[in-house]
N, C-alpha and C positions, 0 to 999 in steps of 0.2 A: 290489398294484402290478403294472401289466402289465409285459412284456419288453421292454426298451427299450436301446438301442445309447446308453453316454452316451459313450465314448473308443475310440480305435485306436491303433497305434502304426505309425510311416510311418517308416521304416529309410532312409534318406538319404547320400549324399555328403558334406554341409555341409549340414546343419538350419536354420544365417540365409540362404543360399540358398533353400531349397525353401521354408520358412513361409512366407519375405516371398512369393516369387514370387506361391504359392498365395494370401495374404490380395490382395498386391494385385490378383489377377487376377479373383479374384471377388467383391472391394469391400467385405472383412470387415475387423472391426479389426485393430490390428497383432498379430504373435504375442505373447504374454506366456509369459516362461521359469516353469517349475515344476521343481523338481531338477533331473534331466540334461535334460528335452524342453525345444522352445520348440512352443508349442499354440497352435494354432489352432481357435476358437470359431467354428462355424457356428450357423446362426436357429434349431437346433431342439436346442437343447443336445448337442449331439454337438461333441465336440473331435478332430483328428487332432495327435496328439502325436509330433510332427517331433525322433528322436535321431540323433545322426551315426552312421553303419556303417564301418567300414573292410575291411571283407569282401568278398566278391562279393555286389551290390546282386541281389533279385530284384522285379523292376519289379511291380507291382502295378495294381488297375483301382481308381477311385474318382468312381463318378457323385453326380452333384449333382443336386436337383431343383430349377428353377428358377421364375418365373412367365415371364411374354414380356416385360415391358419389362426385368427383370433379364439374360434372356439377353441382349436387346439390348444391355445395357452391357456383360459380359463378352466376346461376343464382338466388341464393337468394340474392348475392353482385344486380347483375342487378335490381331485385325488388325493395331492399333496397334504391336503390338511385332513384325512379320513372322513370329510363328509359324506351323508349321505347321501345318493341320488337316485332319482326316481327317471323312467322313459315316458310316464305320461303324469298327467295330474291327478288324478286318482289315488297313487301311491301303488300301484298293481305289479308293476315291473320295475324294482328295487334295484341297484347296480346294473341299470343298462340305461345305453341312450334309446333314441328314436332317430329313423330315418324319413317323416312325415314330408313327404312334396319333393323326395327327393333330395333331400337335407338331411338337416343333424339338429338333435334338438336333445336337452335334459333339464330337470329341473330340482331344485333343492331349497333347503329354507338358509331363511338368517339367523342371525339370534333371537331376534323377535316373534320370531314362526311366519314371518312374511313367506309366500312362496315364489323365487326368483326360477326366470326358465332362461334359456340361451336358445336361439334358434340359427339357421345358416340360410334357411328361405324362408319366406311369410308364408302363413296359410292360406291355402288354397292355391298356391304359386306352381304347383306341382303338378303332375300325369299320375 
């Protein structure tokens, strides 16, 4: 069997907070609880398993690969709701995407100050 990422664990504020935000923002089912997490199931079997922290949060990165009409939905979710969005990580170029490798790429937080991105190619896939 190859190596393959099936779960993570995503340290949170409020867990029904960050799931839902996360599923509705990238158009996945709803969270479903398993013991303490509530998970979230993305298309290539990989779960981010959302538990409450009461500590000091350390915000974390978490890219998604996309196709093009899916970004298009997500980030019209992101418009839609006045977030804000950054074209790289840094925070340098506010209200724009990126075109990196020949794609499309943007990035924004959750509620927890996690930093989620959306990509339409991997890096370095590009000319």
């Amino acid at each position: 069997m190859p190596v393959q990422l099936n779960h993570t664990i995503v340290a949170v504020r409020d867990k029904h907070e960050s799931a839902t935000f996360l599923s509705e923002i990238l158009g996945v089912g709803e969270p479903v609880p398993f013991g303490p997490f509530l998970v979230v199931q993305v298309d290539n079997d990989v779960s981010l398993d959302f538990t409450d922290d009461h500590g000091p949060l350390h915000p974390q990165h978490y890219a998604f690969l996309v196709d093009e009409e899916r970004f298009d939905e997500i980030f019209g979710r992101i418009r839609e709701r006045g977030l804000i969005y950054w074209a790289d990580p840094f925070r340098r170029h506010q209200g724009e995407i990126n075109t990196n490798d020949g794609g499309r790429g943007v990035y924004w937080e959750d509620p927890s100050g996690h930093f989620l991105e959306i990509i339409t190619r991997p890096y370095g896939s590009g000319t």
